[in-house]
PDBQT receptor file of N, H, CA, C and O in Angstrom, charges set to zero:
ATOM      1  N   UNK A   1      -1.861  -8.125 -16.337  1.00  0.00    +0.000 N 
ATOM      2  CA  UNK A   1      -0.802  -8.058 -15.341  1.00  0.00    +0.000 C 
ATOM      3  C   UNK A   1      -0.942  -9.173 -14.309  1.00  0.00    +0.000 C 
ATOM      4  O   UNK A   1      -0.359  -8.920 -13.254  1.00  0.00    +0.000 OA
ATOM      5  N   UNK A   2      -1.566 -10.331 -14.359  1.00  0.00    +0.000 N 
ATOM      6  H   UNK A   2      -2.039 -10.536 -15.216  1.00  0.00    +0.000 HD
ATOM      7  CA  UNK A   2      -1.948 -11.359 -13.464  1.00  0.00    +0.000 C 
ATOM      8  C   UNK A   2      -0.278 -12.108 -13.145  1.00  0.00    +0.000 C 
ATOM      9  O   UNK A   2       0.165 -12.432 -12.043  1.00  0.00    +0.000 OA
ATOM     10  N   UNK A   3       0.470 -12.245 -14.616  1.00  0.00    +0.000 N 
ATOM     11  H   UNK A   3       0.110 -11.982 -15.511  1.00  0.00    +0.000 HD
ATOM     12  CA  UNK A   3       1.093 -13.108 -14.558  1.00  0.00    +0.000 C 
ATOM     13  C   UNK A   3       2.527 -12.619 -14.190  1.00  0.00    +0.000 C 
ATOM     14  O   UNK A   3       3.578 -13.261 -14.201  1.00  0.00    +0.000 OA
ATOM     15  N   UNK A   4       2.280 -11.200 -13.831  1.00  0.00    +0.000 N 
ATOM     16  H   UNK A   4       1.427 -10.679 -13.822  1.00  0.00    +0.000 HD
ATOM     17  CA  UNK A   4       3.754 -10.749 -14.178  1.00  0.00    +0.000 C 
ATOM     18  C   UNK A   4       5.070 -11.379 -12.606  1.00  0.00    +0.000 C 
ATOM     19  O   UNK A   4       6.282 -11.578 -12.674  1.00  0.00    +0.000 OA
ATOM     20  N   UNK A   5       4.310 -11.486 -11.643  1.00  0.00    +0.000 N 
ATOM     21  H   UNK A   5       3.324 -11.325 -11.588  1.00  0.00    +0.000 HD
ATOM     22  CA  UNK A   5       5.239 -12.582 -10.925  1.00  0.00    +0.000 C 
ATOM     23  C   UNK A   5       6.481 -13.346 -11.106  1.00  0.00    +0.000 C 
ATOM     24  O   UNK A   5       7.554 -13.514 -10.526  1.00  0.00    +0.000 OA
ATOM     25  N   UNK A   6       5.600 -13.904 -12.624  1.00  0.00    +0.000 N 
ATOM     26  H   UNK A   6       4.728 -13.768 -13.095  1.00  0.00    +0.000 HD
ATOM     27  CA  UNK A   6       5.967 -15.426 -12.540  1.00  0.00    +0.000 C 
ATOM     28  C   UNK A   6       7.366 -14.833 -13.461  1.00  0.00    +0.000 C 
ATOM     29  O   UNK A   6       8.438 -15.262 -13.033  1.00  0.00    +0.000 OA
ATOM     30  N   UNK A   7       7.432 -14.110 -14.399  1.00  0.00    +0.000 N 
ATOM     31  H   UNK A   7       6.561 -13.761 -14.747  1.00  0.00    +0.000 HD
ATOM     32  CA  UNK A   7       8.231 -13.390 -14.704  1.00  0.00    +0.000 C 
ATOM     33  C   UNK A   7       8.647 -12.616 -14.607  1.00  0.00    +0.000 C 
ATOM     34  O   UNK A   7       8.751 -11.911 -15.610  1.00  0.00    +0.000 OA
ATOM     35  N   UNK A   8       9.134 -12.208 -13.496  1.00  0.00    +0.000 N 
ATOM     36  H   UNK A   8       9.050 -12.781 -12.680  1.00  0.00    +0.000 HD
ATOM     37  CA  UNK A   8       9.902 -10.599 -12.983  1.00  0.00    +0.000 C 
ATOM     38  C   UNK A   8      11.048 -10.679 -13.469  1.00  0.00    +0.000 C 
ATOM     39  O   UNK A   8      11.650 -11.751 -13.404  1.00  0.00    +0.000 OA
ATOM     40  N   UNK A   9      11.505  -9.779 -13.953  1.00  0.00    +0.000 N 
ATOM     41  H   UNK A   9      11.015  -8.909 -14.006  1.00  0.00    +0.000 HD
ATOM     42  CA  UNK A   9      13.103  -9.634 -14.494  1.00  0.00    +0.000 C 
ATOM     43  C   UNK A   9      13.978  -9.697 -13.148  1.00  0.00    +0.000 C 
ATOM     44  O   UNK A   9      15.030 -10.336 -13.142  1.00  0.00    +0.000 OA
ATOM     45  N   UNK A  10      13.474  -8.951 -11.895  1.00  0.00    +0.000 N 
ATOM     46  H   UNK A  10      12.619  -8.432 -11.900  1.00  0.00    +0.000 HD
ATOM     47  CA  UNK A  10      14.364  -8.470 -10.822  1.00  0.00    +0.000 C 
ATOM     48  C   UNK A  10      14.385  -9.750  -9.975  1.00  0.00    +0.000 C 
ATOM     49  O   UNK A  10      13.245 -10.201  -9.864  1.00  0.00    +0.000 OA
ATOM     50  N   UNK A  11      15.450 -10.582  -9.253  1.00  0.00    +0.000 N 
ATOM     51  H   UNK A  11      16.376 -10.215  -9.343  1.00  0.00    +0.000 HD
ATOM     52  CA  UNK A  11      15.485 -11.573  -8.466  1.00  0.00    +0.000 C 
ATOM     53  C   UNK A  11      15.092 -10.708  -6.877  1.00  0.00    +0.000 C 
ATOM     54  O   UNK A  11      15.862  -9.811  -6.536  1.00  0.00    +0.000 OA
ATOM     55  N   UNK A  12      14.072 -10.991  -6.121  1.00  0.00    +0.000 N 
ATOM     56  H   UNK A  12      13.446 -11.720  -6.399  1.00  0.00    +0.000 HD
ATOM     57  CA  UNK A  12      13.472 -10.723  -5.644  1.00  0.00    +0.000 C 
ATOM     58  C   UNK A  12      12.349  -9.795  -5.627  1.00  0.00    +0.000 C 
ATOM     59  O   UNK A  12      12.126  -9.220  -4.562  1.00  0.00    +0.000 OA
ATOM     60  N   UNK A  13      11.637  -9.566  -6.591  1.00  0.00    +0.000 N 
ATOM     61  H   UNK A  13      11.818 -10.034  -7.456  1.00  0.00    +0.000 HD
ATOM     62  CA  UNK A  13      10.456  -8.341  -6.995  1.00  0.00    +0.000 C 
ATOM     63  C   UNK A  13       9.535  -8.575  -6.158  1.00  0.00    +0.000 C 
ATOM     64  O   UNK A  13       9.261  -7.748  -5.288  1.00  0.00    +0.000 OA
ATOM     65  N   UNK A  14       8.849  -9.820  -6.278  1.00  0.00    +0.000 N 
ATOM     66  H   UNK A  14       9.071 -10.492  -6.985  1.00  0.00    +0.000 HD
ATOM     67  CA  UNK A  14       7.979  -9.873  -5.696  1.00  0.00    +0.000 C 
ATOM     68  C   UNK A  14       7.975 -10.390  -4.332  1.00  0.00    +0.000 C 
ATOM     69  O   UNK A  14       6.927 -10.446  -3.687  1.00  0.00    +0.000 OA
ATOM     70  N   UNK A  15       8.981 -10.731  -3.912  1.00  0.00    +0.000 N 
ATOM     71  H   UNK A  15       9.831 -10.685  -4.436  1.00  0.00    +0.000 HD
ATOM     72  CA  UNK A  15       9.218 -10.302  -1.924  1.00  0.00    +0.000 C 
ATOM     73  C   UNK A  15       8.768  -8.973  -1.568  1.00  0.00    +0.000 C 
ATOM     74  O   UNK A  15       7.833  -8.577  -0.872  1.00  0.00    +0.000 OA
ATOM     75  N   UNK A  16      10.015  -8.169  -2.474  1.00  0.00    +0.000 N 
ATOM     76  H   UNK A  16      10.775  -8.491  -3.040  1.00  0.00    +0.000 HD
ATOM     77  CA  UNK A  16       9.683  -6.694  -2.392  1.00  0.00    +0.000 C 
ATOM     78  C   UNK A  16       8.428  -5.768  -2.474  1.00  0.00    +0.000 C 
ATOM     79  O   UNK A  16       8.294  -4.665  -1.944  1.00  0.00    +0.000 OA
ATOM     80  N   UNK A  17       7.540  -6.448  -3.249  1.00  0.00    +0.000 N 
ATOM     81  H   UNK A  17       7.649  -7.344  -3.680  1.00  0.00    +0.000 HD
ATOM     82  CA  UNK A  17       6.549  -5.975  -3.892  1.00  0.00    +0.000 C 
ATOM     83  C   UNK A  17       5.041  -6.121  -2.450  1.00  0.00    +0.000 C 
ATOM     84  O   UNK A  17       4.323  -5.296  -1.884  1.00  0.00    +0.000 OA
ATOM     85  N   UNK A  18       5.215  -7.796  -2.387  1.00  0.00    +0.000 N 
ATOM     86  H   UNK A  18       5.798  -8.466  -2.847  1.00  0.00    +0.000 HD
ATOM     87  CA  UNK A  18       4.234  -7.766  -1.161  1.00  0.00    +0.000 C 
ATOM     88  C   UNK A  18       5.076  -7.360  -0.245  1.00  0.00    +0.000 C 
ATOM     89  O   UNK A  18       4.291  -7.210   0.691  1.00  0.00    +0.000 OA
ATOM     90  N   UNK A  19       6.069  -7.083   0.149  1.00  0.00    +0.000 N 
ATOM     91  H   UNK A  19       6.706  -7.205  -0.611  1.00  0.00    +0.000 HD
ATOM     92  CA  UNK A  19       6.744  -6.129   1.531  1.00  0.00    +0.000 C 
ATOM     93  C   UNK A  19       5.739  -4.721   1.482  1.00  0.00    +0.000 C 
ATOM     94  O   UNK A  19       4.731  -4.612   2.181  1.00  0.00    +0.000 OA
ATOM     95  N   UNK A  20       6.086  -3.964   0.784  1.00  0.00    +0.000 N 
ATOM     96  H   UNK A  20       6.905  -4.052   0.216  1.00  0.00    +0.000 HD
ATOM     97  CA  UNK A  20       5.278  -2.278   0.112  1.00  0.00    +0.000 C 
ATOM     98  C   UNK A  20       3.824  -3.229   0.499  1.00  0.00    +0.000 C 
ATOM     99  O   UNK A  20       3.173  -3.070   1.532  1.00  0.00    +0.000 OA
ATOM    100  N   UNK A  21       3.501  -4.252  -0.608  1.00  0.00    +0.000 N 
ATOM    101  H   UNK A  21       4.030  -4.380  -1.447  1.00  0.00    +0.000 HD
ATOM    102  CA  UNK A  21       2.061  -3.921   0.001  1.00  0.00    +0.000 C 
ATOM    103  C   UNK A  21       1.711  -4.032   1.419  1.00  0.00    +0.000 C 
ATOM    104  O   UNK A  21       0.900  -3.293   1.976  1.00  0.00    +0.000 OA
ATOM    105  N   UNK A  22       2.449  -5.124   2.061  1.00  0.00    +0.000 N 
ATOM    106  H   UNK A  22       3.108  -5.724   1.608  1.00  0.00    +0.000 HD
ATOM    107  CA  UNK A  22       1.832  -5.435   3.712  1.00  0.00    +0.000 C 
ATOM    108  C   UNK A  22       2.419  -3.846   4.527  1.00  0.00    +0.000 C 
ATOM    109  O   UNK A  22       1.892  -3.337   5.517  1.00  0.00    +0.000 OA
ATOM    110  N   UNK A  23       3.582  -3.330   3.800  1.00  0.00    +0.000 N 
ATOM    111  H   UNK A  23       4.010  -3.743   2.996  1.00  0.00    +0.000 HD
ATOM    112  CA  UNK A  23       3.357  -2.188   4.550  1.00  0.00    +0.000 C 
ATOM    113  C   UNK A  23       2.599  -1.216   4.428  1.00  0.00    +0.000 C 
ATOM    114  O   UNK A  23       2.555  -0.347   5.298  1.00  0.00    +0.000 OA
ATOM    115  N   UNK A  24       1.764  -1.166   3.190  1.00  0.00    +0.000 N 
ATOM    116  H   UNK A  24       1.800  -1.872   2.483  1.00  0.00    +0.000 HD
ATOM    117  CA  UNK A  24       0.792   0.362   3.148  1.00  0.00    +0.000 C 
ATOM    118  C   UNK A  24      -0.347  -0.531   3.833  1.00  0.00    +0.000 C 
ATOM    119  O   UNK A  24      -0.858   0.089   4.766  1.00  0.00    +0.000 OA
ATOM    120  N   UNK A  25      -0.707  -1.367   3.710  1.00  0.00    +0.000 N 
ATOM    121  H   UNK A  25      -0.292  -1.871   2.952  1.00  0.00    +0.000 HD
ATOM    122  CA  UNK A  25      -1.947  -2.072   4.591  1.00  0.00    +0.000 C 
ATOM    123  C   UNK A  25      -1.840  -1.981   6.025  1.00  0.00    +0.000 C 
ATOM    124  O   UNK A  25      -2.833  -1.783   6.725  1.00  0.00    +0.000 OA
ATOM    125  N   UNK A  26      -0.841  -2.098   6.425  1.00  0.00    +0.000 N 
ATOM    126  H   UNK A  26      -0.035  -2.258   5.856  1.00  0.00    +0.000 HD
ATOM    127  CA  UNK A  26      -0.129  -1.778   7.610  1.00  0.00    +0.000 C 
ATOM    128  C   UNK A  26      -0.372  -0.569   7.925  1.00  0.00    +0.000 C 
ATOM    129  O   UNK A  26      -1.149  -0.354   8.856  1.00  0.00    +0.000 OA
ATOM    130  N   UNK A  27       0.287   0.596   7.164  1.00  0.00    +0.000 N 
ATOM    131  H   UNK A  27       0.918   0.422   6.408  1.00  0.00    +0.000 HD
ATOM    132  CA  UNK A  27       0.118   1.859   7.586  1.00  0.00    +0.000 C 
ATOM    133  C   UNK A  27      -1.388   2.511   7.641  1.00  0.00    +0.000 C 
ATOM    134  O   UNK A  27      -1.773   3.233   8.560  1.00  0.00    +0.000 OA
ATOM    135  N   UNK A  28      -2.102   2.169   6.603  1.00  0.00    +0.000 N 
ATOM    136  H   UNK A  28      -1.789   1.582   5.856  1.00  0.00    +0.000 HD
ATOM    137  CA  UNK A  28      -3.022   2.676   6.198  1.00  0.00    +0.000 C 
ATOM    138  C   UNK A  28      -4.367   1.748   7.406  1.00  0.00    +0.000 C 
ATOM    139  O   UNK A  28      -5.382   2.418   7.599  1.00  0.00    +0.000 OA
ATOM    140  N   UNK A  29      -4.321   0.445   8.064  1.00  0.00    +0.000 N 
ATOM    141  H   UNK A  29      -3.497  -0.099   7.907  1.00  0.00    +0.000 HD
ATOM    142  CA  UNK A  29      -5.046   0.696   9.031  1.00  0.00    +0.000 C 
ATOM    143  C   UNK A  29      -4.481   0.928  10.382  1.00  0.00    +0.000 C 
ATOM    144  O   UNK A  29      -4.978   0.466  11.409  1.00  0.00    +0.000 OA
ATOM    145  N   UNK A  30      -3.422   1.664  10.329  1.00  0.00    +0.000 N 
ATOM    146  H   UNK A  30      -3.019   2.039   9.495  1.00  0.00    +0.000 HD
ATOM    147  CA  UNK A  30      -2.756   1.608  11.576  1.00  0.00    +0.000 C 
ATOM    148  C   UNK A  30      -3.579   2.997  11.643  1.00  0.00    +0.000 C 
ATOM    149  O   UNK A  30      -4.248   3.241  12.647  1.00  0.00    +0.000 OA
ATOM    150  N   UNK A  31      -3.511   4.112  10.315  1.00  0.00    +0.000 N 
ATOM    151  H   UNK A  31      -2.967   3.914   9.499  1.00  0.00    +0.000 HD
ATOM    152  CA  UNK A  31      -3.860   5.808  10.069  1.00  0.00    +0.000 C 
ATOM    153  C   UNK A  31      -4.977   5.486  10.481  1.00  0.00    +0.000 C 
ATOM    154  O   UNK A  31      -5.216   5.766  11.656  1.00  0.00    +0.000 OA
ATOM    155  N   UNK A  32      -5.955   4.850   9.741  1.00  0.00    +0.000 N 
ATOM    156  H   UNK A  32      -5.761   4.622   8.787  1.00  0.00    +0.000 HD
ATOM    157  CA  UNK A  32      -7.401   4.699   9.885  1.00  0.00    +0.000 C 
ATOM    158  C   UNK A  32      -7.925   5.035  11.369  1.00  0.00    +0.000 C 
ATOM    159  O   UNK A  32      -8.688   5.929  11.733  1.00  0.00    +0.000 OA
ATOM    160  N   UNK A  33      -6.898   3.461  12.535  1.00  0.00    +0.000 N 
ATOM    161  H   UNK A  33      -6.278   2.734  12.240  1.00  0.00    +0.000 HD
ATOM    162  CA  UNK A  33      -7.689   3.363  13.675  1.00  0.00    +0.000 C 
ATOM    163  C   UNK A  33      -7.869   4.655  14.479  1.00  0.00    +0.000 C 
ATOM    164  O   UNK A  33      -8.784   5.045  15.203  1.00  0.00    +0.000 OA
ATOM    165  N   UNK A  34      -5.999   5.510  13.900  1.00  0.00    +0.000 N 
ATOM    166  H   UNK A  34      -5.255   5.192  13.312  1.00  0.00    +0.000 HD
ATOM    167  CA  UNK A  34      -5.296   6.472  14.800  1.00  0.00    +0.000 C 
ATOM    168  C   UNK A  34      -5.955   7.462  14.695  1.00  0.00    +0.000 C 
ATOM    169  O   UNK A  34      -6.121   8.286  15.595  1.00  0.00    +0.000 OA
ATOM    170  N   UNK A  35      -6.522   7.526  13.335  1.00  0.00    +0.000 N 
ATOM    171  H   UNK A  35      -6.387   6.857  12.604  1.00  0.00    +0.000 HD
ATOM    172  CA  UNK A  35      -7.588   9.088  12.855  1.00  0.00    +0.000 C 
ATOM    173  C   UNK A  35      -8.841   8.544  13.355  1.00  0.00    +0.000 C 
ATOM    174  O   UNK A  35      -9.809   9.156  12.904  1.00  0.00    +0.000 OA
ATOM    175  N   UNK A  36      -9.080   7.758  14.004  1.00  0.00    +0.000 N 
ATOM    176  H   UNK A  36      -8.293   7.260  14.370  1.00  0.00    +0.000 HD
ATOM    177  CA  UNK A  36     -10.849   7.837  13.762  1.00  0.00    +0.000 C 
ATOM    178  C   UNK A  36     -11.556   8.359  14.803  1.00  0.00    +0.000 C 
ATOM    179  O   UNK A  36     -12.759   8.580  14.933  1.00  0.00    +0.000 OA
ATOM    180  N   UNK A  37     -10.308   8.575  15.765  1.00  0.00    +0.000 N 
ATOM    181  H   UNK A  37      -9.330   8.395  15.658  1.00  0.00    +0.000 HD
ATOM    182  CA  UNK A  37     -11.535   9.494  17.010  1.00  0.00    +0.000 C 
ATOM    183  C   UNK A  37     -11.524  11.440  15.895  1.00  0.00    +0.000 C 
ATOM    184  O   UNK A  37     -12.436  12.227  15.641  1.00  0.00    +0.000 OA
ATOM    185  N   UNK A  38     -10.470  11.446  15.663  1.00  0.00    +0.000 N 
ATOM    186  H   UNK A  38      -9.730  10.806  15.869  1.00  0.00    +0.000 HD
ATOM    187  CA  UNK A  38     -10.463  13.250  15.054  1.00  0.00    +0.000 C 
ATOM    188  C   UNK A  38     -10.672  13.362  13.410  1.00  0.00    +0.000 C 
ATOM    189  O   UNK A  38     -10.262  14.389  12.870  1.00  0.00    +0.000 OA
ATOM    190  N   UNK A  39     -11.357  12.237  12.526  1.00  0.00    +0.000 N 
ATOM    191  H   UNK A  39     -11.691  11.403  12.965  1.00  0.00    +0.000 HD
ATOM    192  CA  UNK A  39     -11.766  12.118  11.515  1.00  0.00    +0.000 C 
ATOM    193  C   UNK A  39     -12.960  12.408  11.190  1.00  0.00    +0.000 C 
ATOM    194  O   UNK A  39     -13.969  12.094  11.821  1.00  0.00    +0.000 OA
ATOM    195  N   UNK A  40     -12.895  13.138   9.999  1.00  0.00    +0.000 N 
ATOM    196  H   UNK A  40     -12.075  13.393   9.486  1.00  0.00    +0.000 HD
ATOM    197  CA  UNK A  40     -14.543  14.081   9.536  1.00  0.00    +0.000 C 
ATOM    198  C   UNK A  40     -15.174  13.041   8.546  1.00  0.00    +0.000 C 
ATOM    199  O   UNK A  40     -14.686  11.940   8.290  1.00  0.00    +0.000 OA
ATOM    200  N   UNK A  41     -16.130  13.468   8.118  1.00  0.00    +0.000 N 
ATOM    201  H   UNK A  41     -16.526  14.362   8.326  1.00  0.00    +0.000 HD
ATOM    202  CA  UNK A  41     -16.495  12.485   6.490  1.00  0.00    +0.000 C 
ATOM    203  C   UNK A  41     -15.946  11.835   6.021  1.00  0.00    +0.000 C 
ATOM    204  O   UNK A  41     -16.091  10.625   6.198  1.00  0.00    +0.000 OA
ATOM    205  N   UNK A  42     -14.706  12.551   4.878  1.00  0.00    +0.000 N 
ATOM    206  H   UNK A  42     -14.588  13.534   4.734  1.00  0.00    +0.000 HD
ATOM    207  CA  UNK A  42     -14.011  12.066   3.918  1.00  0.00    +0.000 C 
ATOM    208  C   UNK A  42     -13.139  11.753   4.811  1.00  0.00    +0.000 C 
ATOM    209  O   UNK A  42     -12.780  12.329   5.837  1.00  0.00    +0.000 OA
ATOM    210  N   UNK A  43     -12.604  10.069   3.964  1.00  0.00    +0.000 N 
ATOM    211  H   UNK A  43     -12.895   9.601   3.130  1.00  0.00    +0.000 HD
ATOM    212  CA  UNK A  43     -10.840   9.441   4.861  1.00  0.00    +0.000 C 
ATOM    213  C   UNK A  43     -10.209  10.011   3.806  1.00  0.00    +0.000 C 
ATOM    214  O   UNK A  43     -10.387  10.227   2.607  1.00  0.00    +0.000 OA
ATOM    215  N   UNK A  44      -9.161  10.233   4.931  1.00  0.00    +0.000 N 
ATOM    216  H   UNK A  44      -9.016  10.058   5.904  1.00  0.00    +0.000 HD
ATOM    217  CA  UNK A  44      -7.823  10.847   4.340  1.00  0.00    +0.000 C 
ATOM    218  C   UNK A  44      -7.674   9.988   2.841  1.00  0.00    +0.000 C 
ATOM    219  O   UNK A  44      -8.075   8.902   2.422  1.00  0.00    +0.000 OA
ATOM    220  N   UNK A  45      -6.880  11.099   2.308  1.00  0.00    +0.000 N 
ATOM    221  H   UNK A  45      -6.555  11.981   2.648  1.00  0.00    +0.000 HD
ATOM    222  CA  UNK A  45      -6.275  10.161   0.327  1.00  0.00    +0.000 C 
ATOM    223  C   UNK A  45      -4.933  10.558   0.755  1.00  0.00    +0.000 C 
ATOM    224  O   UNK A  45      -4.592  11.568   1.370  1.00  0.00    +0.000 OA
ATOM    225  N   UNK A  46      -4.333   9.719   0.381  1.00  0.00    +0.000 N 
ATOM    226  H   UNK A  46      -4.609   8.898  -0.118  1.00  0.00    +0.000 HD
ATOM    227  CA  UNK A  46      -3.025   9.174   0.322  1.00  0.00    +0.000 C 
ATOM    228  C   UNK A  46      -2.361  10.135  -0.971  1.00  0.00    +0.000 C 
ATOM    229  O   UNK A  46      -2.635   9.701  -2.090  1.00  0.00    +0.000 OA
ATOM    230  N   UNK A  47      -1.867  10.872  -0.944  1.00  0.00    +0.000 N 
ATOM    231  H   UNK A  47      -1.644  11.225  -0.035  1.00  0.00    +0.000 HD
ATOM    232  CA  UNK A  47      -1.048  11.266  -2.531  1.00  0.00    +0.000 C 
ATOM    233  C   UNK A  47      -1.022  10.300  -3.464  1.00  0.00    +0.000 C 
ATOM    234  O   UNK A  47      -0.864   9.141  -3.079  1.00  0.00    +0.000 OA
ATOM    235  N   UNK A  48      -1.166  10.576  -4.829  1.00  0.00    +0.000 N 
ATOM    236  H   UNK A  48      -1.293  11.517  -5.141  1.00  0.00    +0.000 HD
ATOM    237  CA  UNK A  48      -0.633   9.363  -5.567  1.00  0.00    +0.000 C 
ATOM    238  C   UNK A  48       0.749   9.796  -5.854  1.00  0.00    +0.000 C 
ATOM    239  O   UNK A  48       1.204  10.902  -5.562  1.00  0.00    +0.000 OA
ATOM    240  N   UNK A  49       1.594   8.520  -6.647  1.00  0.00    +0.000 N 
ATOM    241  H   UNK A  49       1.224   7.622  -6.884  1.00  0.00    +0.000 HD
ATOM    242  CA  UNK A  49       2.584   8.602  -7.116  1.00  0.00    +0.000 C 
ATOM    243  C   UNK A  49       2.585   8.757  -8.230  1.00  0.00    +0.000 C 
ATOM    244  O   UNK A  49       3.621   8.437  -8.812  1.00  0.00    +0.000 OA
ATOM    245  N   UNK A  50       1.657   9.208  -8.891  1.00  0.00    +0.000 N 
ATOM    246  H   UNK A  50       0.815   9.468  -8.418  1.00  0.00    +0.000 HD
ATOM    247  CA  UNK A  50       1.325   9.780 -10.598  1.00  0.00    +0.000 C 
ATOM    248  C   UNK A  50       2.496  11.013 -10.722  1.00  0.00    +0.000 C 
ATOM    249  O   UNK A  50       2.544  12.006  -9.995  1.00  0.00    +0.000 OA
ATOM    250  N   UNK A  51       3.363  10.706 -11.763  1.00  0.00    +0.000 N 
ATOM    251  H   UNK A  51       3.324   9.900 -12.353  1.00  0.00    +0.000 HD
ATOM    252  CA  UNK A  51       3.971  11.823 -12.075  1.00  0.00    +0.000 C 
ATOM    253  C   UNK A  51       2.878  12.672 -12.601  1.00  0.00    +0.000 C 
ATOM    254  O   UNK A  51       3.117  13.814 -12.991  1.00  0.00    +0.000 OA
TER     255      UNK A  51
């Protein structure tokens, strides 16, 4: 899956694609900083999207 970029069927995929990612990176240390005064052991898991 390295190359699949370079061939996306969809005209804009991969805008879209790093958008989602900079936003879960986003969210996910925004959760981190916000949980870490009332955070136990385990960090939170995210649901997957596994059907």
């Amino acid at each position: 899956m390295t190359q699949f970029s370079s061939i996306s069927p969809i005209p804009g995929f991969r805008d879209w694609l790093t958008g989602e990612i900079n936003i879960q990176k986003w969210q996910f240390e925004r959760g981190a900083v916000s949980d870490h005064s009332k955070r136990d052991h385990a960090p939170q898991k995210v649901p997957s999207q596994k059907p």
